[in-house]
FILO-186485 format. One record per residue: residue number from 1; x, y, z of N, C-alpha, C in turn. Coordinates in Angstrom, 3 decimals. Atoms other than C-alpha are relative to their C-alpha. Layout:
N
- NUM|X|Y|Z|X|Y|Z|X|Y|Z
...
***
This chain:
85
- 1|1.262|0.608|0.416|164.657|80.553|137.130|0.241|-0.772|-1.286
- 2|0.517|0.873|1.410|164.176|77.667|134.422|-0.472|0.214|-0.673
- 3|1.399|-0.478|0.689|162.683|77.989|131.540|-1.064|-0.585|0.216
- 4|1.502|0.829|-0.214|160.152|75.330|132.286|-0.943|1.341|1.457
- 5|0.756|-0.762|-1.132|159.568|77.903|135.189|-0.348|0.930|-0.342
- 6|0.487|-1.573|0.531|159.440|81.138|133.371|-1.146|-0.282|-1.485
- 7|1.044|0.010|1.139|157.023|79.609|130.396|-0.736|-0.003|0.961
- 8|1.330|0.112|-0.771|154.716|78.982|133.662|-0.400|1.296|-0.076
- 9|0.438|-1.158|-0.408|154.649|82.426|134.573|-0.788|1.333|-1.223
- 10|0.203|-1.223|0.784|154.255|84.270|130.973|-1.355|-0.375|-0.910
- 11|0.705|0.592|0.960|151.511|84.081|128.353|0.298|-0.022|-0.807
- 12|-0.812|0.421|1.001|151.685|82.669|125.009|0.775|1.506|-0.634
- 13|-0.298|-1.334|0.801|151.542|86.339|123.376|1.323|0.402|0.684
- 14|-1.114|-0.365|-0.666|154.258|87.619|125.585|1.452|-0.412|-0.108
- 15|-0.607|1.309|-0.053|156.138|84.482|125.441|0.734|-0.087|-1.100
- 16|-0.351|0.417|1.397|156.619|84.243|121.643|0.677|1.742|-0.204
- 17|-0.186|-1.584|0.349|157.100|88.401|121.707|1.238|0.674|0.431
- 18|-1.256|-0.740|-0.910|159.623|88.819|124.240|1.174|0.074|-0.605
- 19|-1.195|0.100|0.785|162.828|89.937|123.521|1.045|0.134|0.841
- 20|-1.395|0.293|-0.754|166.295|89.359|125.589|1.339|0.056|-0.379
- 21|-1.351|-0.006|0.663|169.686|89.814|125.393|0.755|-1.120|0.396
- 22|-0.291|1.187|-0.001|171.801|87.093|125.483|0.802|-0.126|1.652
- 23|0.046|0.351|-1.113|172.843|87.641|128.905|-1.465|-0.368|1.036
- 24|1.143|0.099|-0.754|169.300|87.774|130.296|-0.658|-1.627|-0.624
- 25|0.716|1.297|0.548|168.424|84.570|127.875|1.104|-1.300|1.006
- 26|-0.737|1.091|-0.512|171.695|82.561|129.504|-0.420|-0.064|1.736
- 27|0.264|0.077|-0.905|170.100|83.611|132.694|-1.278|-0.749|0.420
- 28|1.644|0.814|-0.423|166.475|82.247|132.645|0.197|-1.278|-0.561
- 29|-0.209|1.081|0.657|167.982|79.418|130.366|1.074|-0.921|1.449
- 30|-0.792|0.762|-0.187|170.280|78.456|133.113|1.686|-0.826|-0.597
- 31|-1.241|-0.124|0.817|173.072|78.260|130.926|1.123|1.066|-0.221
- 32|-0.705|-0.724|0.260|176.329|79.879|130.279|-0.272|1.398|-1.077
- 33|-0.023|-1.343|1.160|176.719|83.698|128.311|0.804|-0.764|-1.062
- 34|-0.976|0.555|1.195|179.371|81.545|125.992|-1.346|-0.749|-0.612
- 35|1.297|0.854|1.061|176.120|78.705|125.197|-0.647|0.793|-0.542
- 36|1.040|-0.885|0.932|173.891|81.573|123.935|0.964|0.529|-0.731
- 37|-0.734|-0.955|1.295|176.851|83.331|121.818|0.288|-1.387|-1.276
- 38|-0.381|1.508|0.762|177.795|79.317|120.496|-1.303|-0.059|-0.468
- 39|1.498|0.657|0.854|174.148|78.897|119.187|-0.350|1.058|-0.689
- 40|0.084|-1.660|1.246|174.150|82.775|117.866|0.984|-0.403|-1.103
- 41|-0.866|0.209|0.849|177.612|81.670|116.183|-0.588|-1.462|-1.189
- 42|0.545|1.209|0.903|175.890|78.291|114.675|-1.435|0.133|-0.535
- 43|0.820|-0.020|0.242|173.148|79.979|113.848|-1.657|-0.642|0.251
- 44|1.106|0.539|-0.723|170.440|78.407|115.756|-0.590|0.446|0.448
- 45|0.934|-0.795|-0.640|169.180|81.113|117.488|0.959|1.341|-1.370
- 46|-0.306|-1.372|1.241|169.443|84.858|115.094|-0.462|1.362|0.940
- 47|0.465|-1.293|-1.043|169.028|88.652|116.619|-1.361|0.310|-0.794
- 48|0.913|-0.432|0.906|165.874|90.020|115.857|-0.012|1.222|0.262
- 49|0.119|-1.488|-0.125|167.157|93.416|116.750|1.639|0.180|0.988
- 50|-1.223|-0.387|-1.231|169.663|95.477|119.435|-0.953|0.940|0.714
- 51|0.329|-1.324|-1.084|168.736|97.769|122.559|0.641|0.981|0.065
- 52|-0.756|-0.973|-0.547|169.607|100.989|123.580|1.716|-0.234|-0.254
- 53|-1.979|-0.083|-0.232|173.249|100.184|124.159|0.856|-0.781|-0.960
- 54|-0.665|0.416|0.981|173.455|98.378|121.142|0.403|-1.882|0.042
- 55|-0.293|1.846|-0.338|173.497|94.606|122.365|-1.422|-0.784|-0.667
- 56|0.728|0.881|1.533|172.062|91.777|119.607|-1.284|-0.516|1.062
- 57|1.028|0.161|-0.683|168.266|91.162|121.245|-0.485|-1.374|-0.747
- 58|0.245|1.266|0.540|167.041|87.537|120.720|-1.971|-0.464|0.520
- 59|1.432|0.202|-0.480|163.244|86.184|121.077|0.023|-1.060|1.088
- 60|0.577|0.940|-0.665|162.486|84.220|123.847|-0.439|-1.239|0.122
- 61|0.286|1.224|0.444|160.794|81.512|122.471|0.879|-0.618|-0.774
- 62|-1.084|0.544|1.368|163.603|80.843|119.815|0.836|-0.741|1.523
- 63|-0.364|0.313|-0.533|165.619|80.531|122.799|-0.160|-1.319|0.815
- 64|1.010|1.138|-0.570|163.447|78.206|124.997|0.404|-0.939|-0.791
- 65|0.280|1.601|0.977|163.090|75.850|122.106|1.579|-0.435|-0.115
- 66|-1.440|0.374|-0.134|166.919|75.706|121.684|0.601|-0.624|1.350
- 67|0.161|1.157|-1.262|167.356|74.520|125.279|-0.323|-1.322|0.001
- 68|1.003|1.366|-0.122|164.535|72.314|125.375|1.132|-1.321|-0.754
- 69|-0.378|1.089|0.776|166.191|70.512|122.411|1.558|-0.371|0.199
- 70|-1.528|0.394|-0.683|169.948|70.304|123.931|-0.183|-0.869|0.775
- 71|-0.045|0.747|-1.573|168.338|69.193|127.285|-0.725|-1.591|-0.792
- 72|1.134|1.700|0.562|166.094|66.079|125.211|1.153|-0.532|-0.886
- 73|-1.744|0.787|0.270|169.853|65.412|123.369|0.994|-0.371|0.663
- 74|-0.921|0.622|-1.113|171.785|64.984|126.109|-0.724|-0.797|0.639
- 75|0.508|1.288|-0.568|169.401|62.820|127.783|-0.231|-1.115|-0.805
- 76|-0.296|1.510|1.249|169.331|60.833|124.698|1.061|-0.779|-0.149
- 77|-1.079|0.860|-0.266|172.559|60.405|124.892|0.478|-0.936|1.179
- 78|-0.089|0.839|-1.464|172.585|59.474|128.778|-0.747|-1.561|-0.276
- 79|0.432|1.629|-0.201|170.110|56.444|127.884|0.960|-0.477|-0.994
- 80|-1.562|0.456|0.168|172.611|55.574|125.352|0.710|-0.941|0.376
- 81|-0.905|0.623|-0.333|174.723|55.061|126.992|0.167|-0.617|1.409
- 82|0.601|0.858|-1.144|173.292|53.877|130.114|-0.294|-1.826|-0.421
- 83|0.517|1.146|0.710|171.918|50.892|127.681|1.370|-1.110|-0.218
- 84|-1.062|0.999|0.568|175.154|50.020|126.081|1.116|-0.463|1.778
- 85|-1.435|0.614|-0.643|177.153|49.317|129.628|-0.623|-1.650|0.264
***
């Protein structure tokens, strides 16, 4: 599932509350387990905790928005460079 698909399904409260581990975030994000540890390592996304077993728990929405803004940079770059051929 997308995130554009999983913001349909949740509400805001939920949404902004939730909390994931970075395998479950690279899963609804569609993205690799390495892209969510590379944006933990650059600080772009931060834990706001650990679970049970001790794995770094991330918010949801932090996540989301980090996407969003990769996927609206790489298409920036596609017109780009669509423009300049």
């Amino acid at each position: 599932m997308r995130t554009t698909d999983l913001t349909l399904y949740l509400d805001h409260t939920t949404f902004n509350t939730m909390q994931v581990t970075a395998t479950q975030a690279a899963t609804h994000c569609g993205v690799a387990l390495c892209t969510i540890t590379k944006w933990a390592r650059e600080h772009r996304i931060t834990p706001t905790g650990t679970n049970n077993a001790g794995r770094k728990l991330y918010r949801l929405a932090d996540i989301v928005t980090v996407e969003r803004e990769g996927r609206r940079f790489g298409y920036a770059l596609y017109l780009l460079r669509a423009g300049s051929d």
